[in-house]
Backbone of each chain as ProteinMPNN parsed JSONL, in Angstrom:
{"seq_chain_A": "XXXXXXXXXXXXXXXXXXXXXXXXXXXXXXXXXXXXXXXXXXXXXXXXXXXXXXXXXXXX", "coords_chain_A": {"N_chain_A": [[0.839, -1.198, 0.0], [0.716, 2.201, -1.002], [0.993, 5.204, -0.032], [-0.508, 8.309, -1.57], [-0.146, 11.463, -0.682], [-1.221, 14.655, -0.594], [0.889, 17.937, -0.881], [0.136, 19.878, 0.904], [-1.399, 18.661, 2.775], [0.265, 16.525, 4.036], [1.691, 18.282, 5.27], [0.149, 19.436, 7.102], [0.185, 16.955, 8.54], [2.112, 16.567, 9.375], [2.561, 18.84, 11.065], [0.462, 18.406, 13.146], [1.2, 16.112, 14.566], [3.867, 16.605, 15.254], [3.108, 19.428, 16.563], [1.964, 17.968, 18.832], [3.874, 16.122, 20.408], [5.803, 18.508, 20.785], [4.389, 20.017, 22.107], [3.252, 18.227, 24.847], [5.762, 17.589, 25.745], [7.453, 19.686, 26.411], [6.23, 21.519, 28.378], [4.561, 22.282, 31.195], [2.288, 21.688, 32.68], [-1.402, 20.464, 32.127], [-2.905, 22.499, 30.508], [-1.004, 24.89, 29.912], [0.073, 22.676, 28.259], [-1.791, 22.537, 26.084], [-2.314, 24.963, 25.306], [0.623, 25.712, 24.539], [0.944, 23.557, 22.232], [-1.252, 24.184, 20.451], [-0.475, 26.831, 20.05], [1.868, 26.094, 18.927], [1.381, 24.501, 16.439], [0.281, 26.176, 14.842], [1.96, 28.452, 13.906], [3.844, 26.263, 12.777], [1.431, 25.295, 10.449], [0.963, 28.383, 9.245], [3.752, 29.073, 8.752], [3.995, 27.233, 6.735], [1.785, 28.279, 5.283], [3.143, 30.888, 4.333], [5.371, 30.585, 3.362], [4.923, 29.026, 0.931], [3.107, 31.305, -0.171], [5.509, 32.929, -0.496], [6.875, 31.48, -2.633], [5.397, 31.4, -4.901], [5.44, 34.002, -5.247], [7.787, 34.261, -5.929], [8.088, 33.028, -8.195], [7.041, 34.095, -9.991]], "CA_chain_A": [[0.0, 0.0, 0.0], [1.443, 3.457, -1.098], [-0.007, 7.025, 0.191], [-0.203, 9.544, -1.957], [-1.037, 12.746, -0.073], [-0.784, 16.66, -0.978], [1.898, 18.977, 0.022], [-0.259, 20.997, 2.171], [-1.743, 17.486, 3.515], [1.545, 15.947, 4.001], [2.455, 19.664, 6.419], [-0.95, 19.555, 8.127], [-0.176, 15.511, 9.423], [3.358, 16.982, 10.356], [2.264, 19.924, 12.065], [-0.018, 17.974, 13.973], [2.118, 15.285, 15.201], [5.122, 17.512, 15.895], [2.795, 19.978, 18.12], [1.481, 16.973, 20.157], [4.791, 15.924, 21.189], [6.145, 19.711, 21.642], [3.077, 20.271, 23.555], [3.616, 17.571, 26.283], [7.169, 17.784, 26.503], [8.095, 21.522, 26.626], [5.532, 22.491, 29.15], [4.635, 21.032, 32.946], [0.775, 21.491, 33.032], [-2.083, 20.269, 31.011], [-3.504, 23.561, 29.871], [0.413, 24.42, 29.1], [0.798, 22.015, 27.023], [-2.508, 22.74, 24.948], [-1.612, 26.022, 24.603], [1.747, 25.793, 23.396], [0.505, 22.629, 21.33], [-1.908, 24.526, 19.586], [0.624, 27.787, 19.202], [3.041, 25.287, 17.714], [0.719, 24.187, 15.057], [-0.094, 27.775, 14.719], [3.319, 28.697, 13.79], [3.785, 25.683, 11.818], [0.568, 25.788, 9.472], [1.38, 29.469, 9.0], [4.902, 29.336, 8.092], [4.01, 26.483, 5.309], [0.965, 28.89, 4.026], [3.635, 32.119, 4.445], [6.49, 29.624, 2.11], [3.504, 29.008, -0.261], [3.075, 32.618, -0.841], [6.835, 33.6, -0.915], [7.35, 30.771, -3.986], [4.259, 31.734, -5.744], [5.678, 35.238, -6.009], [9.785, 33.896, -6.233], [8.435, 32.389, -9.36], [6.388, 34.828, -11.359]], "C_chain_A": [[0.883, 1.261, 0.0], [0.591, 4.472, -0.883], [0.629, 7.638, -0.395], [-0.887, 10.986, -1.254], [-0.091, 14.135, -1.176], [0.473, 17.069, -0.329], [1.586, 19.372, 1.062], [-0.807, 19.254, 3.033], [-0.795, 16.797, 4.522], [2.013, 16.903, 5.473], [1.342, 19.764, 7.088], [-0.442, 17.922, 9.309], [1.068, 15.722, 10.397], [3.225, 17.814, 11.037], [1.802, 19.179, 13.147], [0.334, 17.007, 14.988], [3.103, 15.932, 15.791], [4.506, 18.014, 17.122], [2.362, 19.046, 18.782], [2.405, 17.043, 20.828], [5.599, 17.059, 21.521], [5.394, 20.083, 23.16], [3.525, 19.335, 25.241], [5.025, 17.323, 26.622], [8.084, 18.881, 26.746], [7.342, 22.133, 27.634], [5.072, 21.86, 30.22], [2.986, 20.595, 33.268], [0.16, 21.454, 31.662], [-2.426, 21.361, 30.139], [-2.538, 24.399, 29.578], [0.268, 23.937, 27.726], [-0.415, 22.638, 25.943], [-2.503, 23.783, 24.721], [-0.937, 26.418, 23.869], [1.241, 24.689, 22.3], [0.194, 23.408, 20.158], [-1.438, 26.186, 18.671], [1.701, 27.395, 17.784], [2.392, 24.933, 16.072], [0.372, 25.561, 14.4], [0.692, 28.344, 13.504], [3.701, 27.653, 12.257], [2.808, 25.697, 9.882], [1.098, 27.07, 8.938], [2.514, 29.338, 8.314], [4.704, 28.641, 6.659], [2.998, 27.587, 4.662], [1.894, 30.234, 3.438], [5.131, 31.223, 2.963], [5.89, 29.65, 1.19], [3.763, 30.021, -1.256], [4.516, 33.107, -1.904], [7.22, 32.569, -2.177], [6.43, 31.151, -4.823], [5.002, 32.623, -6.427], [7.184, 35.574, -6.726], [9.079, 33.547, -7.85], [7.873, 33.024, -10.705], [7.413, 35.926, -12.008]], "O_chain_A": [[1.719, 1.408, 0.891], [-0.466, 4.608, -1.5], [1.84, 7.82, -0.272], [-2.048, 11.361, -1.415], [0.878, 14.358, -1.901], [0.96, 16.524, 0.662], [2.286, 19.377, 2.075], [-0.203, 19.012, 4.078], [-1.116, 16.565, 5.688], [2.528, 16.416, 6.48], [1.606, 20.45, 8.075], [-0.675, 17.848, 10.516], [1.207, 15.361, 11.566], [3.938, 17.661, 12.03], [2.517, 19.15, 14.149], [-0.141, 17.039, 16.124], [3.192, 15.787, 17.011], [4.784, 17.647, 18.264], [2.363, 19.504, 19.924], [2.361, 17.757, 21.829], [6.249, 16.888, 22.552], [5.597, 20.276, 24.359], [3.94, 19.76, 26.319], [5.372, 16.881, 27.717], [9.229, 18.872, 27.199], [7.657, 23.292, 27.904], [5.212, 20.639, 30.162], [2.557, 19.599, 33.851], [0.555, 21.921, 30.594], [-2.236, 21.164, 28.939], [-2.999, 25.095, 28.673], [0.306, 24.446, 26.605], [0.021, 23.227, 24.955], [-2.758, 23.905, 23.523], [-1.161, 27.126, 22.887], [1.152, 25.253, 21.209], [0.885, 23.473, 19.141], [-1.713, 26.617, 17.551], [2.074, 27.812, 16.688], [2.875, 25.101, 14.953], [0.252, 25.624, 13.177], [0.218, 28.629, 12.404], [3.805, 28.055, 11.098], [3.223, 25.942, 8.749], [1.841, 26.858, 7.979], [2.376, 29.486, 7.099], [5.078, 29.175, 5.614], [3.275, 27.889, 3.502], [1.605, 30.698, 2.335], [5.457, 31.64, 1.851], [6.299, 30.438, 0.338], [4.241, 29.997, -2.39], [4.674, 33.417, -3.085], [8.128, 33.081, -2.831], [6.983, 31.253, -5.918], [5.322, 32.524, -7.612], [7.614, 36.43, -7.499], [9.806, 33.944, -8.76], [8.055, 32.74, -11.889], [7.087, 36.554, -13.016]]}, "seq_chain_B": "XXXXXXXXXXXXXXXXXXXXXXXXXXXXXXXXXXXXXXXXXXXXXXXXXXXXXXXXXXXXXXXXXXXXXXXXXXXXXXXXXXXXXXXXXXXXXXXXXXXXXXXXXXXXXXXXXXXXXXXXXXXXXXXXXXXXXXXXXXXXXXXXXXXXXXXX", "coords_chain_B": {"N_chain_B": [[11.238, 59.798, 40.131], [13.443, 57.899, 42.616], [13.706, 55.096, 43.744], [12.791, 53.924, 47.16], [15.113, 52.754, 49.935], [13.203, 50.837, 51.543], [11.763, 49.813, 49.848], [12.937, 48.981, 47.392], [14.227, 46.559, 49.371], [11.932, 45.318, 49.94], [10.898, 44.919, 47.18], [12.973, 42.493, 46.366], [12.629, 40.691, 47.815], [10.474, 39.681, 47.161], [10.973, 39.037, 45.096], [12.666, 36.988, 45.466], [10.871, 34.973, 47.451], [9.433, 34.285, 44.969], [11.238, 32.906, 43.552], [11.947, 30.571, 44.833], [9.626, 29.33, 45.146], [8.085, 26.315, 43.752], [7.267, 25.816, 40.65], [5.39, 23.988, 39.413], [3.875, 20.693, 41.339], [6.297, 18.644, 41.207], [7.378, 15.311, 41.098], [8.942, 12.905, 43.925], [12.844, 12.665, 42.912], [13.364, 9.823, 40.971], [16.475, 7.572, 41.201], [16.414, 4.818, 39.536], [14.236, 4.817, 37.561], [15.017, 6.795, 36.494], [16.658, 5.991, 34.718], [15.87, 4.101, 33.381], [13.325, 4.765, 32.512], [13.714, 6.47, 30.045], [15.289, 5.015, 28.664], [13.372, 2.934, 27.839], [11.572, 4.203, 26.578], [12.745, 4.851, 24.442], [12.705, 2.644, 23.096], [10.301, 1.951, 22.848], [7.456, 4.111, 21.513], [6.36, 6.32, 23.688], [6.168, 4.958, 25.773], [7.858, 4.848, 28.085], [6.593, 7.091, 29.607], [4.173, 5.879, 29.794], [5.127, 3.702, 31.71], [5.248, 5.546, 33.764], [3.235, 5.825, 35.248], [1.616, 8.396, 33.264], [-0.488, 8.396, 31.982], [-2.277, 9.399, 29.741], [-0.543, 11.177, 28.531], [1.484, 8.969, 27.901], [0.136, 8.097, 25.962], [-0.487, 9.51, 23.813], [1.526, 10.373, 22.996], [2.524, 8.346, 22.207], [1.144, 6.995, 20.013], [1.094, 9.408, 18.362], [3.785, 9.3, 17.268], [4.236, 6.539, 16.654], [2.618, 7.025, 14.613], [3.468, 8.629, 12.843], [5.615, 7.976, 12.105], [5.002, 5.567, 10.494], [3.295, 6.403, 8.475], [5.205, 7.714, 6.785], [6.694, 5.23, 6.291], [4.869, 4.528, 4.548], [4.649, 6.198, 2.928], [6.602, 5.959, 0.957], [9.276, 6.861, 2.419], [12.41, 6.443, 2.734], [14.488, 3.989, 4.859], [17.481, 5.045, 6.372], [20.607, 3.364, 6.362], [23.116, 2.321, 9.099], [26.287, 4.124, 7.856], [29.097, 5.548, 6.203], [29.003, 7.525, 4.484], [28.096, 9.927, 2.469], [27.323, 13.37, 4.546], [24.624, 13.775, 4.864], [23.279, 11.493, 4.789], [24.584, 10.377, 7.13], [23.901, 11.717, 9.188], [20.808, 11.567, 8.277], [20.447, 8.536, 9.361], [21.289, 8.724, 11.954], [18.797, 9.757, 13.075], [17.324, 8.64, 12.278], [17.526, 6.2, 13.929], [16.807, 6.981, 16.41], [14.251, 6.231, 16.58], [14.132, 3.48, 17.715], [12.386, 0.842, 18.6], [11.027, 1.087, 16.592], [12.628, 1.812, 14.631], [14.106, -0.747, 14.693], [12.619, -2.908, 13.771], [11.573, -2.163, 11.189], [14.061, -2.083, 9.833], [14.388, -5.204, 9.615], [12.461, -6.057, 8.444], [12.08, -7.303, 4.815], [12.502, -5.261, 1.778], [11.434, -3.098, 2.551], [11.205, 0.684, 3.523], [12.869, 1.397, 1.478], [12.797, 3.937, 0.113], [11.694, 6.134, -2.732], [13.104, 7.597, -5.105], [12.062, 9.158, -7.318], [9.592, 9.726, -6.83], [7.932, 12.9, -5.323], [6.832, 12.764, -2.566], [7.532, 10.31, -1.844], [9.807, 11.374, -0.242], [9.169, 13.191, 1.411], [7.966, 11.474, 3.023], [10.578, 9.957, 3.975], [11.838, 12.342, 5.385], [9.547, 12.267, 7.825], [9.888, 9.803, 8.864], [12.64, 10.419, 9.711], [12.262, 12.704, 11.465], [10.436, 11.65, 12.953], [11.716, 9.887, 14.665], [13.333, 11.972, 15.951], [11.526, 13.047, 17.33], [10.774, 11.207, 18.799], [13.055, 11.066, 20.88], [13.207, 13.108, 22.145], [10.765, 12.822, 23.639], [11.872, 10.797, 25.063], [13.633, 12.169, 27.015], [12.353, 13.834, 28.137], [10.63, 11.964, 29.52], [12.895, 11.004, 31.261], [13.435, 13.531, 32.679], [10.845, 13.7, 34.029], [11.036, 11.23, 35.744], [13.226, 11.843, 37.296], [12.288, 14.439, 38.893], [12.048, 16.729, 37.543], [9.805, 17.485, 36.216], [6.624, 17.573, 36.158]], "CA_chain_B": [[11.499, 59.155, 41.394], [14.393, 57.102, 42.716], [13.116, 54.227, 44.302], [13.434, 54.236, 48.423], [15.601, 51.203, 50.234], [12.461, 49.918, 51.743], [10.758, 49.307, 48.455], [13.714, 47.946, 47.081], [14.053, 45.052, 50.108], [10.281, 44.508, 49.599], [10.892, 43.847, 45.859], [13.814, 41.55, 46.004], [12.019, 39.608, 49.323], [9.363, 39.296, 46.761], [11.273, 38.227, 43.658], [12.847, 35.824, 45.828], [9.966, 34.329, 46.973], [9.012, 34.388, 43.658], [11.77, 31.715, 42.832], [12.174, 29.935, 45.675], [8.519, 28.435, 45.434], [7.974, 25.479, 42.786], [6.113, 26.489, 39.748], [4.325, 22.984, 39.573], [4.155, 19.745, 41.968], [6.672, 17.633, 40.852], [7.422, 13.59, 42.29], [11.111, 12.962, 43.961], [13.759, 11.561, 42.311], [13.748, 8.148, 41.527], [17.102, 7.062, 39.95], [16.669, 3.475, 38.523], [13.121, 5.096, 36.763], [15.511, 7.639, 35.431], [17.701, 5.402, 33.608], [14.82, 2.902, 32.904], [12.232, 4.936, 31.567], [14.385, 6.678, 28.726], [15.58, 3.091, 27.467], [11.768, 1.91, 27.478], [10.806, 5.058, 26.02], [13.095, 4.779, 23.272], [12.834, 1.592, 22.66], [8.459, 1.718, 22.006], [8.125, 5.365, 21.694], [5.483, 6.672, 24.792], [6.278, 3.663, 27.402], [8.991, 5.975, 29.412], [5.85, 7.988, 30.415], [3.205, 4.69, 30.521], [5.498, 3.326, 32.979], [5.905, 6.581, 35.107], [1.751, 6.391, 35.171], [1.298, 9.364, 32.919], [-1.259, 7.253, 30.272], [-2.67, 10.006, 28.817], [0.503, 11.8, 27.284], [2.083, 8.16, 27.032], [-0.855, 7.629, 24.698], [-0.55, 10.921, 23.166], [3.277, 10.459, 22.329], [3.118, 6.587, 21.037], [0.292, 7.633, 18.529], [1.496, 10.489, 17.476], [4.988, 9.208, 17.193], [4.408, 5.737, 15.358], [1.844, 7.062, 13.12], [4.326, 9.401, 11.958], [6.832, 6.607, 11.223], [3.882, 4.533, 9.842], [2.899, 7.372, 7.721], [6.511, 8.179, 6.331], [6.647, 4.521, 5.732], [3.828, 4.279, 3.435], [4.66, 7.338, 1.614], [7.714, 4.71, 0.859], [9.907, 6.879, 2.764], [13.387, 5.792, 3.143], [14.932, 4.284, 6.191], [18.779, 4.929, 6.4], [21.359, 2.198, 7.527], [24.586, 2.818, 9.287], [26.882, 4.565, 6.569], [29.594, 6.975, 6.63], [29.335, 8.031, 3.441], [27.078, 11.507, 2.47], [26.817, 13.774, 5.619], [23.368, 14.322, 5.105], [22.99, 10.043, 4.833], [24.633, 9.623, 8.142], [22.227, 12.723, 9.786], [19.165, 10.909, 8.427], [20.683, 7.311, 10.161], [21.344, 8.977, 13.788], [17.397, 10.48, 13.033], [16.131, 6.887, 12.026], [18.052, 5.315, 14.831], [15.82, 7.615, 17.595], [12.813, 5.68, 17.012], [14.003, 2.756, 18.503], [11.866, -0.511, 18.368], [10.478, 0.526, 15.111], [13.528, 1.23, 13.734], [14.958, -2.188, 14.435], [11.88, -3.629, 13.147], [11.665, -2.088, 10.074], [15.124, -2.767, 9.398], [14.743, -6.49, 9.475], [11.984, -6.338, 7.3], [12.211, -6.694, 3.658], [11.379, -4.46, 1.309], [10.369, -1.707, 3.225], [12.217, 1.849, 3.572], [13.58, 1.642, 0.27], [12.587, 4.661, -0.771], [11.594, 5.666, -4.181], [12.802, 8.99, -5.148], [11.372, 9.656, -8.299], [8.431, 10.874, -6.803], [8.122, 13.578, -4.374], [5.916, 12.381, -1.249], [8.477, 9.844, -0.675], [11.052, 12.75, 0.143], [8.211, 13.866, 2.52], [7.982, 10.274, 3.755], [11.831, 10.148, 4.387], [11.576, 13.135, 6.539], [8.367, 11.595, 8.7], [10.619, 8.54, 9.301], [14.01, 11.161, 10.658], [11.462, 13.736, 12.496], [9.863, 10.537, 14.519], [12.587, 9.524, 15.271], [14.293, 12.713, 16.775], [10.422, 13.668, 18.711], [11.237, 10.061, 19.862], [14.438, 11.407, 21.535], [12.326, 14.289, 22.7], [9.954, 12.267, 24.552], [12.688, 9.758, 25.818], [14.72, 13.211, 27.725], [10.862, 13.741, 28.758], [10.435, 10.909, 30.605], [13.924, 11.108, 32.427], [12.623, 14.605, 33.278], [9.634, 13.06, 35.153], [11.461, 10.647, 36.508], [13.997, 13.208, 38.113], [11.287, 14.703, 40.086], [12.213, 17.695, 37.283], [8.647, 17.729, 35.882], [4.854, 16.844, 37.071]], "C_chain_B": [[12.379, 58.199, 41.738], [13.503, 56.032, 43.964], [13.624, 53.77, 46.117], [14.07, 52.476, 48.692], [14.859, 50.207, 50.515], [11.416, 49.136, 50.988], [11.613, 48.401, 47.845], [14.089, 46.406, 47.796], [13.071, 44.806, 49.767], [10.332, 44.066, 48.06], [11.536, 42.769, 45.332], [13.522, 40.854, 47.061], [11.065, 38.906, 48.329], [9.696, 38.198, 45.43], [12.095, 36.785, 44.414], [12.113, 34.199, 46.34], [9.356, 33.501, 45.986], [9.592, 32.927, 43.105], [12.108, 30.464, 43.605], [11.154, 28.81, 45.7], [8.498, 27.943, 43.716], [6.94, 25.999, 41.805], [5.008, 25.268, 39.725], [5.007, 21.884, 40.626], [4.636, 18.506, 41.716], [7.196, 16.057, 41.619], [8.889, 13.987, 42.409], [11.046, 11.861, 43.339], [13.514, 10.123, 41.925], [14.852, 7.882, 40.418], [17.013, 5.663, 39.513], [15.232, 4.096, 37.67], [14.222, 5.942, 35.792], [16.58, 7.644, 34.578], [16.887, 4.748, 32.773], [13.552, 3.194, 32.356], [12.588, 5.751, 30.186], [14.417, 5.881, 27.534], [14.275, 2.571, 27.245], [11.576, 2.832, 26.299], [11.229, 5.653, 24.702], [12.577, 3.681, 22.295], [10.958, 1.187, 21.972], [8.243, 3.154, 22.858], [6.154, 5.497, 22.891], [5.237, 5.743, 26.22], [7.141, 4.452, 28.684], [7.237, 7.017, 30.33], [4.835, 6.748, 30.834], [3.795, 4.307, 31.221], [5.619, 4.022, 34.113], [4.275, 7.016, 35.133], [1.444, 7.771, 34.321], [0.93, 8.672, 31.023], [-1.794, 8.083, 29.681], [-1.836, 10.803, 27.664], [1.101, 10.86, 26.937], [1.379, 8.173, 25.667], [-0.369, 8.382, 23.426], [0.451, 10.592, 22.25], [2.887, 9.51, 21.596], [2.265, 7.288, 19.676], [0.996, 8.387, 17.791], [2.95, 10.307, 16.699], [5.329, 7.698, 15.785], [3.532, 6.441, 14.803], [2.684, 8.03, 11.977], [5.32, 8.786, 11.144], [6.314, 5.688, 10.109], [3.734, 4.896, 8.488], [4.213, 7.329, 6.629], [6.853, 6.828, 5.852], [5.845, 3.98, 4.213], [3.782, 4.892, 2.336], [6.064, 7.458, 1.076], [8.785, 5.799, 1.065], [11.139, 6.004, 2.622], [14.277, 5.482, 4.35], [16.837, 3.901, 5.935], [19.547, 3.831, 7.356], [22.519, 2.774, 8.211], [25.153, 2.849, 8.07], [27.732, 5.491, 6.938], [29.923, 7.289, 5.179], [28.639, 9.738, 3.169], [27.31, 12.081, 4.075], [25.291, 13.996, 6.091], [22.39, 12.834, 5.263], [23.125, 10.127, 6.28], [23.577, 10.546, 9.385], [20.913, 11.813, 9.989], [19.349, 9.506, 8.805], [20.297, 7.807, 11.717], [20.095, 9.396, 13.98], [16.684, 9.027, 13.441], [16.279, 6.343, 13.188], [16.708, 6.039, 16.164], [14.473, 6.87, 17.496], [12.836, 4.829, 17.469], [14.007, 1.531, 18.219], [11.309, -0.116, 16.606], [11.266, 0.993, 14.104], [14.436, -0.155, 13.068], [13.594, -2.985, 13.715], [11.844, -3.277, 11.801], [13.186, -2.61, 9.237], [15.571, -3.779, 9.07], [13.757, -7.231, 8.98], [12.446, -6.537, 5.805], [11.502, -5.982, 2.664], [10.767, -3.172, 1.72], [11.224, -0.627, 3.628], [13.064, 1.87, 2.937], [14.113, 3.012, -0.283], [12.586, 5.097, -2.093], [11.713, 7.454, -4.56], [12.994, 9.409, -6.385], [9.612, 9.876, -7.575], [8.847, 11.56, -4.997], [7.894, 13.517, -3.087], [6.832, 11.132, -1.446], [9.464, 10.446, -0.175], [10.454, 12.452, 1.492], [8.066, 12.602, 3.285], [9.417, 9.758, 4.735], [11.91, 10.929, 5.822], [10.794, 12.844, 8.077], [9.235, 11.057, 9.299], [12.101, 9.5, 10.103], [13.071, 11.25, 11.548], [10.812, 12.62, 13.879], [10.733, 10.206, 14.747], [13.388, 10.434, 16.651], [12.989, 13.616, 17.638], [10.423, 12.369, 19.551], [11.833, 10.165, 20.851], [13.36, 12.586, 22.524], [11.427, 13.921, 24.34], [10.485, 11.312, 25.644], [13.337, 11.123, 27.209], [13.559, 13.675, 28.569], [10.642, 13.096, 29.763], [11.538, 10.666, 31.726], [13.582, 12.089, 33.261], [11.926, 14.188, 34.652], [10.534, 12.503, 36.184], [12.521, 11.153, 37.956], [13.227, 13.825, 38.976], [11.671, 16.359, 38.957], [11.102, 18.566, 36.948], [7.697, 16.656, 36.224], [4.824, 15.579, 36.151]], "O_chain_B": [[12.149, 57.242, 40.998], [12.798, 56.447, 44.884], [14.758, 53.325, 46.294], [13.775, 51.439, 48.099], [15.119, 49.045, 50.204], [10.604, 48.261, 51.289], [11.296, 47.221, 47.695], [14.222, 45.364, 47.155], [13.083, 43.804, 49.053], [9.865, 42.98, 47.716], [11.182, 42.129, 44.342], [14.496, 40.156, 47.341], [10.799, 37.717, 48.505], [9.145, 37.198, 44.972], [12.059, 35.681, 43.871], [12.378, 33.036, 46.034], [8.894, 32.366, 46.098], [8.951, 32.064, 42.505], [12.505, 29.442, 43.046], [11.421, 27.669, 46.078], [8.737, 28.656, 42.741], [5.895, 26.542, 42.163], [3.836, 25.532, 39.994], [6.211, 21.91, 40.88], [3.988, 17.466, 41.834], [7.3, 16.011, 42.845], [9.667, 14.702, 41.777], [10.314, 10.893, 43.132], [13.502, 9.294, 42.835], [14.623, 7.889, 39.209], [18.049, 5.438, 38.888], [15.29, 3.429, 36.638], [14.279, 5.784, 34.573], [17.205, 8.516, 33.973], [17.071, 4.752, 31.556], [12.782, 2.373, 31.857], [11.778, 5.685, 29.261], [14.025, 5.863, 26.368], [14.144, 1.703, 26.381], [11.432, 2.378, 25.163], [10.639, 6.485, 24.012], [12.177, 3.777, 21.134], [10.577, 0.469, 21.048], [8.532, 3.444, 24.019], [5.131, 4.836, 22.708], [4.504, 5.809, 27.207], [6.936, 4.501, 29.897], [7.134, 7.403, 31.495], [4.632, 6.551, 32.032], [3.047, 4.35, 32.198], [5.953, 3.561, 35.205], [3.938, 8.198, 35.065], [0.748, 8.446, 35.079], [1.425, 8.542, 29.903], [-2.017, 7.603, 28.569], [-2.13, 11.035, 26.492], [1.591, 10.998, 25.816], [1.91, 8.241, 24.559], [0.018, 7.931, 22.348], [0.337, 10.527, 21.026], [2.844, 9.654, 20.374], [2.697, 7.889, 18.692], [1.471, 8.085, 16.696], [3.257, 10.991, 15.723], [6.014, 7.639, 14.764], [4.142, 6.51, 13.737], [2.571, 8.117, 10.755], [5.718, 8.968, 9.993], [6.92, 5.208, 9.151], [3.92, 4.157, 7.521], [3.97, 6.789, 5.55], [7.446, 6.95, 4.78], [6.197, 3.313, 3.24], [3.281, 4.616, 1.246], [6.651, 8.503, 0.795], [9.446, 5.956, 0.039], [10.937, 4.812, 2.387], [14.83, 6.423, 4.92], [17.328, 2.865, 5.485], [19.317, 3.502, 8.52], [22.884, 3.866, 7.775], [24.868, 2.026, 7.2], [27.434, 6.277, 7.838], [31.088, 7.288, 4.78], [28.941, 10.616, 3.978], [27.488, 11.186, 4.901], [24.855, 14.278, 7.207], [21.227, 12.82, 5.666], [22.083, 10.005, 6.923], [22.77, 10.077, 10.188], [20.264, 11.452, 10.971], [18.281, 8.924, 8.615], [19.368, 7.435, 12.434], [19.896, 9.54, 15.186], [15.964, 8.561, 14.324], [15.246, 5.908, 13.699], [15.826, 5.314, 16.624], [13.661, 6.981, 18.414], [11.754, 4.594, 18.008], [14.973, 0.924, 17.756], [11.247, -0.916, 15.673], [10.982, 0.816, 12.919], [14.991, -0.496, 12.023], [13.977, -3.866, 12.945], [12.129, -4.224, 11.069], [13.266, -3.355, 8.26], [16.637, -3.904, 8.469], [13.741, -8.46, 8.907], [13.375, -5.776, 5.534], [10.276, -5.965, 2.556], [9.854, -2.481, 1.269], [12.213, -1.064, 4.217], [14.149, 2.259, 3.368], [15.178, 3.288, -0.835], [13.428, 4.555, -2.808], [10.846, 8.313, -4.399], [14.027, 10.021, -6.655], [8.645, 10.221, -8.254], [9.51, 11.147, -4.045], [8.643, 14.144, -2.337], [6.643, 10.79, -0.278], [10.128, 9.701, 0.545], [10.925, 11.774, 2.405], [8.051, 12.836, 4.493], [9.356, 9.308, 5.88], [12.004, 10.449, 6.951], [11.278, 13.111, 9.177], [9.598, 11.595, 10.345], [12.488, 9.032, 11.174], [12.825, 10.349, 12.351], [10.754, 12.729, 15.103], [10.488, 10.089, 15.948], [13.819, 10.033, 17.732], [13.227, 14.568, 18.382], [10.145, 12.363, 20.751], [11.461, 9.545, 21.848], [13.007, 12.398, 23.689], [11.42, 14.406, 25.472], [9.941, 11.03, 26.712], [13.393, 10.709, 28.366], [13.807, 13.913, 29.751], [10.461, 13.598, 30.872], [11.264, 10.243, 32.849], [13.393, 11.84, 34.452], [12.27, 14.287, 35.829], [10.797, 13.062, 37.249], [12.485, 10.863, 39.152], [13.647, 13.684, 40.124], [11.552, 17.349, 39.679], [11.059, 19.784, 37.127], [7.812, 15.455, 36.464], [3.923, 14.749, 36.272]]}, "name": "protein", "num_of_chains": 2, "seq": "XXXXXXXXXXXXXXXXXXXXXXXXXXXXXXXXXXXXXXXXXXXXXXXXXXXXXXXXXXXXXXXXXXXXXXXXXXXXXXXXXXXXXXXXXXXXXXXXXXXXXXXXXXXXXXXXXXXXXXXXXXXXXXXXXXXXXXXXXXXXXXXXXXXXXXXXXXXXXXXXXXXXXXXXXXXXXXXXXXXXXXXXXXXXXXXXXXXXXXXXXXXXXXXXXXXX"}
């Protein structure tokens, strides 16, 4: 069995996995961690839609 | 206004305070946990914390940790062997190596972490397979943590 996913698909499954395990191991309390968790993905998502942009316009 | 002496003791009584008291309630020490839940917690990635009772972020981690490997497998990633050849080969080995048990398992499969790089999403699969590996490591330095009495 081979997955083919998207780019942006592909950076949503990594975002989401990454901030989990930032989340509970960078911060001491539950509501901590889902904070930063959900900053991290924040950050993440963002930077891939902010890359996006900046090649769109690198390439015209 | 220059700030008088007795304001100044009252603010450094206060900032001391301040650091003196624990930010959260962490367990003491235990050193054989904090040799022994690293090595678990490498070895099947979220057991360093299921053994130190903390089943909801073990959970959290293993999931999140194989499915990423799982994932990166499927999207026929490649898993690196020992090599000292490329620098950027033996990088993505010491990456692979952090996951542990499901590096040695995949490894003694066949067939599997070939990678196929004529297409692009196994690149992205490659990567999956380092990155779990080195939030593996993450979660392993985690669980010594705990165990240390460093964190709740």
């Amino acid at each position: 069995m081979v997955l083919e996913l998207a780019h942006f698909s592909a950076a949503l499954l990594f975002a989401t996995f990454a901030s989990i395990v930032f989340g509970i191991t960078q911060r001491d309390n539950v509501r901590d961690m889902v904070k930063y968790g959900l900053y991290c993905f924040s950050l993440f998502v963002g930077g891939v839609i902010v890359a996006g942009w900046a090649m769109w316009l690198l390439r015209r | 206004m220059a700030p008088s002496g007795k304001d100044l003791e009252a603010t450094l009584e206060r900032q001391n305070r301040a650091a003196a008291a624990p930010r959260t309630q962490a367990a003491p020490a235990n050193p054989a946990m904090a040799v022994l839940a690293p090595a678990i917690g490498w070895l099947i990635p979220g057991a360093g914390h299921l053994v130190q009772k903390r089943w909801w972020r073990g959970l959290l981690l293993m999931v999140s940790i194989v499915s990423m490997f799982v994932l990166g497998l499927l999207m026929e990633g490649k898993v690196y062997g020992f090599n000292t050849g490329d620098l950027l080969d033996m990088l993505g080995f010491v990456g692979d190596l952090g996951a542990g048990g499901l590096y040695i398992v995949t490894r003694a499969l066949p067939d599997v972490g070939q990678g196929a790089i004529h297409r692009a999403v196994a690149d992205y699969g490659t990567k999956f397979i380092i990155v779990s590996g080195l939030l593996n490591i993450i979660a392993a330095v985690d669980a010594h943590h705990i165990a240390l009495g460093k964190k709740s």
